[in-house]
GUBADREN-617464 format. One line per field, with one value per residue: residue in three letters; y, z, x of N, C-alpha, C, O, CB in turn; chain; residue number from 1. Coordinates in steps of 0.001 Angstrom, whole numbers, plus 500000, padded with zeros to 6 digits. Glycine has a CB too. Layout:
// residues N
rest = (ALA_...) $
n.y = (Y_...) $
n.z = (Z_...) $
n.x = (X_...) $
ca.y = (Y_...) $
ca.z = (Z_...) $
ca.x = (X_...) $
c.y = (Y_...) $
c.z = (Z_...) $
c.x = (X_...) $
o.y = (Y_...) $
o.z = (Z_...) $
o.x = (X_...) $
cb.y = (Y_...) $
cb.z = (Z_...) $
cb.x = (X_...) $
kette = (A_...) $
nr = (NUM_...) $
END
This chain:
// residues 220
rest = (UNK_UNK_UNK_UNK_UNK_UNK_UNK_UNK_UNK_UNK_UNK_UNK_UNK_UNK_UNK_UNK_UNK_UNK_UNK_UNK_UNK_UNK_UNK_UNK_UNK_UNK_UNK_UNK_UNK_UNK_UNK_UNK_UNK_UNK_UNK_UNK_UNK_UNK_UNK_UNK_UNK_UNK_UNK_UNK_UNK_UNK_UNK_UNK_UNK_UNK_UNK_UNK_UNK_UNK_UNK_UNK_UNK_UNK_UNK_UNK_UNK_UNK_UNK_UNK_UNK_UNK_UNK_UNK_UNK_UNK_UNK_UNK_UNK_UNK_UNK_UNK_UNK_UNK_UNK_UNK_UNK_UNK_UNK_UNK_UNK_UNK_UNK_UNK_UNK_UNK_UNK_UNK_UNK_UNK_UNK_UNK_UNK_UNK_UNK_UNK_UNK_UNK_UNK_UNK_UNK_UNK_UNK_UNK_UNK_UNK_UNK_UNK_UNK_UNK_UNK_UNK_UNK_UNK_UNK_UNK_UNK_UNK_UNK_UNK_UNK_UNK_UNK_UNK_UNK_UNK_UNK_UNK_UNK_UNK_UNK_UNK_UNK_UNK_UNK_UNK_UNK_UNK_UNK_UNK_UNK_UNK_UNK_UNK_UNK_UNK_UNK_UNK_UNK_UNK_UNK_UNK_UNK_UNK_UNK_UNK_UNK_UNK_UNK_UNK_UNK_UNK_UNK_UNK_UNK_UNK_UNK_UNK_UNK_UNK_UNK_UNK_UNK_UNK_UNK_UNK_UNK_UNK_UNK_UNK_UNK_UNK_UNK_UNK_UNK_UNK_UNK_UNK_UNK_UNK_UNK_UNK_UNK_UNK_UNK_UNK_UNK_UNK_UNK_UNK_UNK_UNK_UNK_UNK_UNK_UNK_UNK_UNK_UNK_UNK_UNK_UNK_UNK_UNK_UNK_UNK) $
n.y = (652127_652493_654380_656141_656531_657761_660053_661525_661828_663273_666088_668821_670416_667972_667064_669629_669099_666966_665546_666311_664698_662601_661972_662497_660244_658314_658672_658584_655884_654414_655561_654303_652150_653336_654617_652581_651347_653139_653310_650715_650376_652608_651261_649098_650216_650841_647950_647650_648729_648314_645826_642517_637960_637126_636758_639455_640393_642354_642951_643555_645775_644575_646385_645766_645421_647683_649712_648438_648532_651070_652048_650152_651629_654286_652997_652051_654223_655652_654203_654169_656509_656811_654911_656305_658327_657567_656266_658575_659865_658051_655636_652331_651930_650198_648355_649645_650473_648253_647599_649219_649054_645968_646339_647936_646344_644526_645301_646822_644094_643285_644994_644763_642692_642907_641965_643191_642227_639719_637522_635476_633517_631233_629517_629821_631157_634510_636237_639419_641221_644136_644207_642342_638786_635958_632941_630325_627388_625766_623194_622444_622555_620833_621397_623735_626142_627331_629545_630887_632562_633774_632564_631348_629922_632501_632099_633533_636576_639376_639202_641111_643744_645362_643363_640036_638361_636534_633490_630960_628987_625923_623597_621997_622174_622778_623742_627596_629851_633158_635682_637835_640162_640025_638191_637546_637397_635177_632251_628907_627177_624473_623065_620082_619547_620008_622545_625227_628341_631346_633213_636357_638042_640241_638526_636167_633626_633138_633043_630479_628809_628910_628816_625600_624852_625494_623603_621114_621247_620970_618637_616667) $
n.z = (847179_847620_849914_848236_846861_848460_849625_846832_846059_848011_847106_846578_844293_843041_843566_843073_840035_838840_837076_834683_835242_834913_832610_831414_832593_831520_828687_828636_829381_827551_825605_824667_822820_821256_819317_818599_816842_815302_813946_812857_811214_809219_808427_806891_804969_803435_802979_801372_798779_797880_795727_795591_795643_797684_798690_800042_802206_803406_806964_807701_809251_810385_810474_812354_813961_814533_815360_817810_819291_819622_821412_823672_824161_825039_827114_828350_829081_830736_833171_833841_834991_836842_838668_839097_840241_842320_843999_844434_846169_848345_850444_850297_848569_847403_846434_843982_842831_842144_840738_838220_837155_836569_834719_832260_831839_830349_828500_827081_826654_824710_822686_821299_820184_817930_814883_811870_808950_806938_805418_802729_802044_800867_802411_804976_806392_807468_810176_810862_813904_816078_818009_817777_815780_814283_812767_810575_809765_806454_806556_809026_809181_809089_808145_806829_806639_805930_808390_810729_813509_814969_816542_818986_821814_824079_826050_826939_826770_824170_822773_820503_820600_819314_817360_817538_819912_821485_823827_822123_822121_820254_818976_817224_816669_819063_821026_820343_819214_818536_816380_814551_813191_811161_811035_808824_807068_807889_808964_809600_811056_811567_813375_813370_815953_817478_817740_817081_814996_814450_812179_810070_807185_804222_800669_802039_801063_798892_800007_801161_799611_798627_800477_800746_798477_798926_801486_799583_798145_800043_801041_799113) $
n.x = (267939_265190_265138_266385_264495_261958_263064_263787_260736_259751_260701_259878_259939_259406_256727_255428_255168_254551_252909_254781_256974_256335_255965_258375_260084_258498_259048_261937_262336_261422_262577_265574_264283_263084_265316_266638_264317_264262_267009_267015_265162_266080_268427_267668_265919_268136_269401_267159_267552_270453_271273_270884_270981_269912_266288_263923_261751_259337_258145_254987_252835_249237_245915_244379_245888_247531_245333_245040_247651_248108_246363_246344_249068_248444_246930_249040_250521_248848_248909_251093_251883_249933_251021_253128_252391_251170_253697_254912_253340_252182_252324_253875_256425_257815_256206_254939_257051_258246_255758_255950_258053_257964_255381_256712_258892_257724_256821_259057_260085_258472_258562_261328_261324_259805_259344_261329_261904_262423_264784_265764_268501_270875_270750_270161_267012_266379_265223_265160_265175_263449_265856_268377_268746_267204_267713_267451_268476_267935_268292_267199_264414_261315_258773_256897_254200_251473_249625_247546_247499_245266_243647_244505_245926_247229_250467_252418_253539_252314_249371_248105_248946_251028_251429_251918_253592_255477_254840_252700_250112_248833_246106_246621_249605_250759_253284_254889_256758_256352_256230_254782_253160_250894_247949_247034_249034_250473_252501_253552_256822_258337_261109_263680_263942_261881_261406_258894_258267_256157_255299_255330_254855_254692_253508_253062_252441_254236_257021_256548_256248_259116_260285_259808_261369_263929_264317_263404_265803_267738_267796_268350) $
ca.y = (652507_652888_655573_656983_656795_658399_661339_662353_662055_664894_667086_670221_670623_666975_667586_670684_669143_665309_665084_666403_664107_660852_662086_662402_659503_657280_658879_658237_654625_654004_655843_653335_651091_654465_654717_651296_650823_654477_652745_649728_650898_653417_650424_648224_650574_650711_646617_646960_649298_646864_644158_640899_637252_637151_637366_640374_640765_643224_641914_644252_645484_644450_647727_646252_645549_649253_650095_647767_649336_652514_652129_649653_652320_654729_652525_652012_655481_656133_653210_654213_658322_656786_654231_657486_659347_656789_656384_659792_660369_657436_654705_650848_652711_649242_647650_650286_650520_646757_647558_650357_647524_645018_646695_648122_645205_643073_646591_646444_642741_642913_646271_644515_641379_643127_641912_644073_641703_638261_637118_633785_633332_630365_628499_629858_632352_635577_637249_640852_642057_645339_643845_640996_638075_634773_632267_629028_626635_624973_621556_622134_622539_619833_621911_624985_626015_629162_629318_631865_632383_634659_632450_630610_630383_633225_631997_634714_637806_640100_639283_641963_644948_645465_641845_638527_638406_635370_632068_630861_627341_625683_622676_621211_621909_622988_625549_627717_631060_633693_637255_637719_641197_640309_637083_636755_636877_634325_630957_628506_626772_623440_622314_618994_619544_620416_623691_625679_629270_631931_634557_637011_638879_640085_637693_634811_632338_632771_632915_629432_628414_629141_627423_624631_624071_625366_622417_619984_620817_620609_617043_615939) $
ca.z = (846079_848193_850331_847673_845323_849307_848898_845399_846191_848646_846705_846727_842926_842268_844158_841813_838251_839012_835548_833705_835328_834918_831234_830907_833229_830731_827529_829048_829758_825979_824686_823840_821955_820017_819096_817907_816336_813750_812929_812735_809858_808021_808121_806175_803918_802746_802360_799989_797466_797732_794855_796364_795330_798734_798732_801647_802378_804752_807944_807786_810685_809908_810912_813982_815492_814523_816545_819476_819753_820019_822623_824782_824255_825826_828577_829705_829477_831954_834613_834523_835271_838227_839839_839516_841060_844054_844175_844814_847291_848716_851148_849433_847588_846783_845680_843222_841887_841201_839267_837204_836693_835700_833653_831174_831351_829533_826929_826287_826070_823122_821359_821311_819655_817057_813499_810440_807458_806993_804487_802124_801439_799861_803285_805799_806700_809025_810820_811874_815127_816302_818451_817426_814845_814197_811705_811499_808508_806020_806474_810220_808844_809132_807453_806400_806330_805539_809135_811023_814669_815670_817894_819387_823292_824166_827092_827363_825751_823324_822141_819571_821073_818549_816821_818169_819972_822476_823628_822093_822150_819032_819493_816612_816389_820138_821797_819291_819578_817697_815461_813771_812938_810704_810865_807301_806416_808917_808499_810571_810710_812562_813209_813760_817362_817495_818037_816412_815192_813558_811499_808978_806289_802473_799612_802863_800211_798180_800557_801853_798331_798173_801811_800699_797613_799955_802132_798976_797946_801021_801011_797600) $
ca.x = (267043_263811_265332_266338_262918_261983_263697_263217_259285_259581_261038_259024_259974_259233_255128_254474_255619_254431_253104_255654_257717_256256_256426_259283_260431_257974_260004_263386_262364_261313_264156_266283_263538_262675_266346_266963_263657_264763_268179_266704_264742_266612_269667_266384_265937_269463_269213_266598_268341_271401_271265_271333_270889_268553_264979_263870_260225_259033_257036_253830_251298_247927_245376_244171_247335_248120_244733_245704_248734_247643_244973_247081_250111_248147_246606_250140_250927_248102_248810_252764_251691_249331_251780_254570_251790_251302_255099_255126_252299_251805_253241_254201_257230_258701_255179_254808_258519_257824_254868_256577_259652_257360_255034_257874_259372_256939_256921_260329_259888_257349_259075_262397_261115_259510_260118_261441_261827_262623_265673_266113_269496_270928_271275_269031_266253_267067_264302_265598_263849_264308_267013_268562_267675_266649_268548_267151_268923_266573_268177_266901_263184_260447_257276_256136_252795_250811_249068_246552_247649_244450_242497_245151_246206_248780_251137_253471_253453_251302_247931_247474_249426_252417_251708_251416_254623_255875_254653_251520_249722_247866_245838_247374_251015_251200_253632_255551_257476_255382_256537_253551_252305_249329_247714_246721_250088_251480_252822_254295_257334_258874_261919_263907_264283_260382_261059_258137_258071_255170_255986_254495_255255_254228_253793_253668_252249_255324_257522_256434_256623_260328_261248_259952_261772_264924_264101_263890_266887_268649_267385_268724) $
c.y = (653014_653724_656516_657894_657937_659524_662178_662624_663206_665953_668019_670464_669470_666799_668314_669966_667544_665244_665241_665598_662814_660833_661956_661008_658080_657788_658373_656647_653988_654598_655034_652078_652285_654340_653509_650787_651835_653755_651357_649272_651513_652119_649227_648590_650810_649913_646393_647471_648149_645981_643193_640110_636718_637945_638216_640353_641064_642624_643746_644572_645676_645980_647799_646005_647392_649574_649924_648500_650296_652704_651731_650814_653437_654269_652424_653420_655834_654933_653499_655665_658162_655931_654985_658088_658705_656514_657609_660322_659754_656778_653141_650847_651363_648209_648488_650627_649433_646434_647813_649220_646798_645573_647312_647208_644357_644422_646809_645054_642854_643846_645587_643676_642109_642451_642696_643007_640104_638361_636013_634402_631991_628857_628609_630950_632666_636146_638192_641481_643087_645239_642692_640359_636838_633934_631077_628499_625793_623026_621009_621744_621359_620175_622963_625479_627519_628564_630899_631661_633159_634015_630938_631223_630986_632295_632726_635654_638931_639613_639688_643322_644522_643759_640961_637843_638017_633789_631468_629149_627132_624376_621579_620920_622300_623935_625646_629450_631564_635234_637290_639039_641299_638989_636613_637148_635977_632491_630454_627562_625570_623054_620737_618555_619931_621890_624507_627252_629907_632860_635020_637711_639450_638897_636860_633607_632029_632280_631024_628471_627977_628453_626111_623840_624444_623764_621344_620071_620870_619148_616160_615942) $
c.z = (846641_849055_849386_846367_846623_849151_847538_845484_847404_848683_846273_845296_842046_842693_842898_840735_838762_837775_834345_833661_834658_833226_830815_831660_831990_829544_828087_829101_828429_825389_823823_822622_820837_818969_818410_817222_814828_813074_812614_810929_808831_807763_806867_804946_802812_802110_801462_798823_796713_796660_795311_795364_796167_798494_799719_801305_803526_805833_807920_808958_809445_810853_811869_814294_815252_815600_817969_819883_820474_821134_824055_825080_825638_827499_829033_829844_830743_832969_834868_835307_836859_839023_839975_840724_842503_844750_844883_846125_848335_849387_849910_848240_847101_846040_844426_842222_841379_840180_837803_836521_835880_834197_832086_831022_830485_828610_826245_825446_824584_822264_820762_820371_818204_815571_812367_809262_807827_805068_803779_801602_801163_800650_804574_805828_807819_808919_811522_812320_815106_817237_818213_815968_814690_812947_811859_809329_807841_806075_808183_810070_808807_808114_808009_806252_806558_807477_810064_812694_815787_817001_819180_820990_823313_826092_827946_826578_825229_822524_821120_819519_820450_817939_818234_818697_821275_822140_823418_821660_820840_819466_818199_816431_817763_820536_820746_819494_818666_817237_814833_813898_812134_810375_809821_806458_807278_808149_809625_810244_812043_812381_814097_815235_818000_818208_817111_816649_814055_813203_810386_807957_804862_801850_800604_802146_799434_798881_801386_800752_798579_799665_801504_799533_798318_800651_801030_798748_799102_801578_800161_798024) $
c.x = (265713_264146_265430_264952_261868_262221_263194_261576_259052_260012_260007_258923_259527_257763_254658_254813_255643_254059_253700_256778_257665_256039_257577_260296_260089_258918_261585_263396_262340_262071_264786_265686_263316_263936_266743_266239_264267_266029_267942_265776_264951_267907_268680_266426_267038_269505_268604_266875_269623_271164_272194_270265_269980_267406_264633_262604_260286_257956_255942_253117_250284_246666_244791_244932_247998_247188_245109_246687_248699_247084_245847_248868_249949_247587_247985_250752_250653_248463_250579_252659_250793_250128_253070_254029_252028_252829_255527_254862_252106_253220_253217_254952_257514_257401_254996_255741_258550_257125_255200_257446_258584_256473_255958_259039_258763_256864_257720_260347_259833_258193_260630_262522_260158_260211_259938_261242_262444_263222_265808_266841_269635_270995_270531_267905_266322_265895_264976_264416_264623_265670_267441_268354_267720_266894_268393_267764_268045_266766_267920_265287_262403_259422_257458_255160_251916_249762_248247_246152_246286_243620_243312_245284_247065_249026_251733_253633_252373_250316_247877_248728_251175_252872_251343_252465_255160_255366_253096_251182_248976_247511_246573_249132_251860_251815_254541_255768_256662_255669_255569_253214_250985_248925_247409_247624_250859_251760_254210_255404_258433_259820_262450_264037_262719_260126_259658_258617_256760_255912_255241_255229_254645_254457_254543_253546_253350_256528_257748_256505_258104_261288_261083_260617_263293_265073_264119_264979_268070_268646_267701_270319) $
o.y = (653968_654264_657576_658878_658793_660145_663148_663657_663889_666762_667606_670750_669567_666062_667936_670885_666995_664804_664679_665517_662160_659758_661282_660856_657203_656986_657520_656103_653098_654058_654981_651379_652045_653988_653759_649787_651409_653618_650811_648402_651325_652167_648623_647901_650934_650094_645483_646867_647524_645027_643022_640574_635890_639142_637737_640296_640546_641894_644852_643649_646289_646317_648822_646400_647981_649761_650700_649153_650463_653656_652415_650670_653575_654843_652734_653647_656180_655195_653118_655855_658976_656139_654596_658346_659079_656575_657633_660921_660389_657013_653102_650243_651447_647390_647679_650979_649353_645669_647206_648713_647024_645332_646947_647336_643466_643926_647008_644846_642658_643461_646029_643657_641210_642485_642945_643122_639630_638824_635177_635402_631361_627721_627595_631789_632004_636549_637965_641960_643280_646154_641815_641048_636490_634265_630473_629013_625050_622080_619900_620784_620525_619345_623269_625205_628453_627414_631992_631057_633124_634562_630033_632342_630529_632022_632732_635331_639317_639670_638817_643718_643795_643153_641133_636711_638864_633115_631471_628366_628129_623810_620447_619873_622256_625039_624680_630153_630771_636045_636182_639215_642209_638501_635395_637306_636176_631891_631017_626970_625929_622531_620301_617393_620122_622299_623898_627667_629260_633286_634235_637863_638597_638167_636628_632637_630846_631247_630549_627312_626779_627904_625325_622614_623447_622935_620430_619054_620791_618679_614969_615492) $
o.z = (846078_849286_849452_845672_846134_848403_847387_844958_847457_849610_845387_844920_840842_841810_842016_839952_839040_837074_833281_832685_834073_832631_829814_831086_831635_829482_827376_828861_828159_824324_822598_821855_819633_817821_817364_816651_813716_811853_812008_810059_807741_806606_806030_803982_801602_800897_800668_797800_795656_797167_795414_794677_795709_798227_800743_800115_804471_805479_808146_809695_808378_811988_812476_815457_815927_816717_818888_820918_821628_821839_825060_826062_826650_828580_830212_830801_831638_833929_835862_836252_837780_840229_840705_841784_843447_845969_845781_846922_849360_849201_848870_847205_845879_845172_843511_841072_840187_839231_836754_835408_834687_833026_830959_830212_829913_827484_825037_824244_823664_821140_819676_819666_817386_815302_811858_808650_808908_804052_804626_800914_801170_800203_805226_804955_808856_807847_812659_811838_814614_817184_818540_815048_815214_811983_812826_808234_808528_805835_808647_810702_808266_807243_809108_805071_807358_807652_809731_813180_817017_818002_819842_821401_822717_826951_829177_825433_826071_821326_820307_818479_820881_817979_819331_818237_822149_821110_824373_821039_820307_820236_818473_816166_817843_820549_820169_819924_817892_818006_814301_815057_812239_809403_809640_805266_807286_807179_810145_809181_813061_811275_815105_815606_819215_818893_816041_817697_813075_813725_809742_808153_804448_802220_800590_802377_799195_798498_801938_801008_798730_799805_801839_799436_798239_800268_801351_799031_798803_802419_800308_797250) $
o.x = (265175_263064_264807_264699_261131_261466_262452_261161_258029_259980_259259_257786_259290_257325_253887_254576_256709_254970_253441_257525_258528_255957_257819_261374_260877_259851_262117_264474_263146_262373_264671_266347_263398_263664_267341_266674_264581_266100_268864_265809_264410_268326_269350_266762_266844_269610_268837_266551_269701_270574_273408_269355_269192_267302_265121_262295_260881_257031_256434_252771_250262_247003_244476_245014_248841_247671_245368_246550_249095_247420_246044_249597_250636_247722_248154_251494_251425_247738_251198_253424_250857_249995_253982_254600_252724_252988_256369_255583_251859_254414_252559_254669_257400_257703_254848_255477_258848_257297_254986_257302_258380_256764_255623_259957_259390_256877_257591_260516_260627_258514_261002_263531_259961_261412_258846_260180_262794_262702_266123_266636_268578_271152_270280_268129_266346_265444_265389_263390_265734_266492_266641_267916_268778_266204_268859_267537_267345_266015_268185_264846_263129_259165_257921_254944_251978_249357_248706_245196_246303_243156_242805_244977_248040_248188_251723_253948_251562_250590_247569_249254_252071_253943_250811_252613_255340_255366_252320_251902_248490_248287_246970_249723_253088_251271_255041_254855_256126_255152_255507_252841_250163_249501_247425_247360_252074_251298_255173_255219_259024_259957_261894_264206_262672_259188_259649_259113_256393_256942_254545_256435_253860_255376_255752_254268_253591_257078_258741_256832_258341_262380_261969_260571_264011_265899_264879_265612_269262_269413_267427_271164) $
cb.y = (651304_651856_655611_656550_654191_658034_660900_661277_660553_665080_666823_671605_670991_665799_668824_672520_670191_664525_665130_667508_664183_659947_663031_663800_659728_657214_660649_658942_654237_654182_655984_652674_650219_656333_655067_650420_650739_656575_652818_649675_651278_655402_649514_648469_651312_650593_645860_646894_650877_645905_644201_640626_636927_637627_636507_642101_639787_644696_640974_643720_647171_642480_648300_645904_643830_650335_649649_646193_649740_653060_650614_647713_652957_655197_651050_650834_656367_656357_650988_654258_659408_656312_652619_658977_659653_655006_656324_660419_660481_656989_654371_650158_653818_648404_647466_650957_650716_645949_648439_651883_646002_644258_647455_649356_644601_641903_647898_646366_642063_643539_648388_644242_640122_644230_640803_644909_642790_637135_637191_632642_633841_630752_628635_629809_632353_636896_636682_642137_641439_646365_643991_640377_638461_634970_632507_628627_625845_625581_620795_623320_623041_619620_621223_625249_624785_629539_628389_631630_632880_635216_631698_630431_629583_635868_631515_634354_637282_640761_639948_642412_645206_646154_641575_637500_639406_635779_631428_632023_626831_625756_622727_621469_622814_622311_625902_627061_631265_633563_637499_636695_641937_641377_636821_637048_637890_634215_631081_628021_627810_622456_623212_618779_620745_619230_624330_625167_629734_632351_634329_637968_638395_641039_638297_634497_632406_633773_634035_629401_629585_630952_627297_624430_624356_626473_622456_619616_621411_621493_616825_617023) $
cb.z = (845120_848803_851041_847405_844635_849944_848534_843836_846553_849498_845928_847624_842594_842436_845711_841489_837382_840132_835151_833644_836318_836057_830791_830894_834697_830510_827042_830595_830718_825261_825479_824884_822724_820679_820089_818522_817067_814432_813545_814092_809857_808494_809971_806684_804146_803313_802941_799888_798081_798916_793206_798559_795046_800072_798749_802065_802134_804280_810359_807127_812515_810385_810208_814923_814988_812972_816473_819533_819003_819223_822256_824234_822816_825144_828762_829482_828734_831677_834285_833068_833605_838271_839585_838221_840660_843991_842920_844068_846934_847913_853066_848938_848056_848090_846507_843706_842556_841746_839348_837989_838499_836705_834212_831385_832182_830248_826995_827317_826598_823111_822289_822331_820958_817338_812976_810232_806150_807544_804882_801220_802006_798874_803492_806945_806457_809009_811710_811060_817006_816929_819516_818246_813608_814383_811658_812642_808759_804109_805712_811203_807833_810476_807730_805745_807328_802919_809678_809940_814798_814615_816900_818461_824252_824117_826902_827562_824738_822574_822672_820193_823023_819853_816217_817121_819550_823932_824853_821152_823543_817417_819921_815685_815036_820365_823739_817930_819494_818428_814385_814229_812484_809352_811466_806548_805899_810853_806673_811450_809891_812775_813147_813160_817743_818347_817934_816724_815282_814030_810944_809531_806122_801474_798251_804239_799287_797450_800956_802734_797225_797722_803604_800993_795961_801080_802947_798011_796877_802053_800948_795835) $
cb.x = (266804_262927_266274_267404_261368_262481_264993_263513_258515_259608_261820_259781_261261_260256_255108_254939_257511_253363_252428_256002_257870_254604_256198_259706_259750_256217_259966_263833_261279_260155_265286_266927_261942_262540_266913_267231_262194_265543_269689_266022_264218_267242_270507_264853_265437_270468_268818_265248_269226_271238_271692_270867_271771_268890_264095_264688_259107_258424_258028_253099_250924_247508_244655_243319_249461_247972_243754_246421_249289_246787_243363_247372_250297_247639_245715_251550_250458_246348_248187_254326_250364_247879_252083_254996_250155_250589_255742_254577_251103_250924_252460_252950_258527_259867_253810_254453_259948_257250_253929_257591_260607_256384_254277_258499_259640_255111_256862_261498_258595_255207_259499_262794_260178_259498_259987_263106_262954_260780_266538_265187_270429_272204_272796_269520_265063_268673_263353_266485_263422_263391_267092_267767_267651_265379_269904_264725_269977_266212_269906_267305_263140_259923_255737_256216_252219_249071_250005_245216_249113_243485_240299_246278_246414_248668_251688_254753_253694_251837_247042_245726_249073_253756_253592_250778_254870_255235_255283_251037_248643_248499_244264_246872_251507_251662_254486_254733_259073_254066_257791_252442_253003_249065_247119_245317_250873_250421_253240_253507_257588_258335_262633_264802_265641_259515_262379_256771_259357_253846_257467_253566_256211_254994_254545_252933_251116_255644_257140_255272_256419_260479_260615_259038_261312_264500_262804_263396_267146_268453_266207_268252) $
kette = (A_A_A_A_A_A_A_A_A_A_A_A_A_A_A_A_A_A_A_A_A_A_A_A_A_A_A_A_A_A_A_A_A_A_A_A_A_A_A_A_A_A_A_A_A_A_A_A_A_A_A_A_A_A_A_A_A_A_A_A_A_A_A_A_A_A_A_A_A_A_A_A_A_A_A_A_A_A_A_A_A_A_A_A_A_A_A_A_A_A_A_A_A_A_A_A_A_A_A_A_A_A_A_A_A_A_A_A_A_A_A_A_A_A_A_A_A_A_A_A_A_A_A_A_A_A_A_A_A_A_A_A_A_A_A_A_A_A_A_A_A_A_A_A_A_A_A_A_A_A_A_A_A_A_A_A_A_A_A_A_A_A_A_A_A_A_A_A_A_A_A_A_A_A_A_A_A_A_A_A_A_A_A_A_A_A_A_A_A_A_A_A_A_A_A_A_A_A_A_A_A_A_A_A_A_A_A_A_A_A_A_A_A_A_A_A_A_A_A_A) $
nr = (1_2_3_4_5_6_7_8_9_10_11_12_13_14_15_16_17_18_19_20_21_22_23_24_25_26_27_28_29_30_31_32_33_34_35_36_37_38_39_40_41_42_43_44_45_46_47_48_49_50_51_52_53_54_55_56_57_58_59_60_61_62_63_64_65_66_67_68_69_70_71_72_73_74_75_76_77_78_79_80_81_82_83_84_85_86_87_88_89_90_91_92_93_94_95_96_97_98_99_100_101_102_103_104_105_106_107_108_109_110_111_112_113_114_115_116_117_118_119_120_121_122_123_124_125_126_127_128_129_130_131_132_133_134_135_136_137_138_139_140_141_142_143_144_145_146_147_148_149_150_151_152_153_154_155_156_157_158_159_160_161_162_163_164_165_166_167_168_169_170_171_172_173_174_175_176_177_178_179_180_181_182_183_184_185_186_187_188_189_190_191_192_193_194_195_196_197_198_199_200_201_202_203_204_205_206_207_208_209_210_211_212_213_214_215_216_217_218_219_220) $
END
């Protein structure tokens, strides 16, 4: 791999057209999150035409995590276009292919984990991320609670940049997995195994309403 990342960097054609590359090197890499986030959404919008007996509420961005986004989108634009460049130009091919790795690794990370909507059916609630989703049963539930993850410790993950999205600490309810796109719709939720998770969405006050009479009657 490092002979070969060698090679391709002294290509005479890959010198003149270095920033068209590392454009298109950065698009090729986010591809597949682009691609799965579009069907991810037009398959959404289908669900909510659908008449169902399930409640759907959409998970929202709040307008600075749209800013954040944006800003930090571009900062990694620019630090993937200068560690192509040094890749290119430079010696410490395998310190720099590490960077590239890592850094779009923790981007995928966060884009992957994104959440679309959150489901109450008659037996559990489904969080659909852009990959994946999250199904936790209400007779697993402990508490519910409208909650406001903004000034909490992050561990692992995203801050701000595309939500609030990994491992974050609270001094009261401690460590707790975190989907959250707009903190003043968030609310947290514990289960019997003390797992904790955050999560956001529209009409979160109702929503927390309606788990918890889930949860009574999964208790009766």
């Amino acid at each position: 791999f490092m002979y070969a990342g060698y090679f391709f960097g002294e290509l005479e054609f890959v010198k003149k057209n270095l920033s068209l590359l590392a454009v298109v090197i950065i698009f090729i890499s986010l591809l597949p999150a682009i691609i799965e986030i579009m069907r991810q959404r037009a398959k959404h919008k289908k669900s909510f035409v659908k008449k169902s007996t399930d409640s759907m509420y959409k998970v929202k961005w709040s307008l600075s995590v749209i800013i954040t986004t944006i800003g930090i989108a571009f900062g990694f634009f620019c630090i993937d276009a200068i560690l192509i460049y040094k890749l290119v130009y430079f010696g410490n091919i395998l310190l720099y292919t590490l960077l590239l790795i890592l850094i779009n690794a923790i981007l995928l990370f966060v884009i992957i984990n994104i959440p679309l909507t959150i489901k109450l059916s008659d037996e559990r609630i489904v969080v659909q991320k852009i990959l994946g989703k999250i199904q936790i049963r209400y007779s697993d539930i402990v508490f519910v609670k409208i909650f406001n993850p903004a000034a909490d410790l992050r561990i692992f993950g995203s801050g701000c940049f595309c939500g609030f999205i990994g491992k974050f600490s609270n001094k009261d309810y401690g460590w707790y997995s975190s989907y959250v796109l707009d903190s003043r719709q968030s609310f947290i939720l514990s289960l019997k195994n003390n797992t904790k998770y955050a999560f956001s969405c529209e009409s979160s006050t109702e929503i927390v309403d309606k788990i918890n009479g889930y949860i009574h009657n999964a208790k009766v």
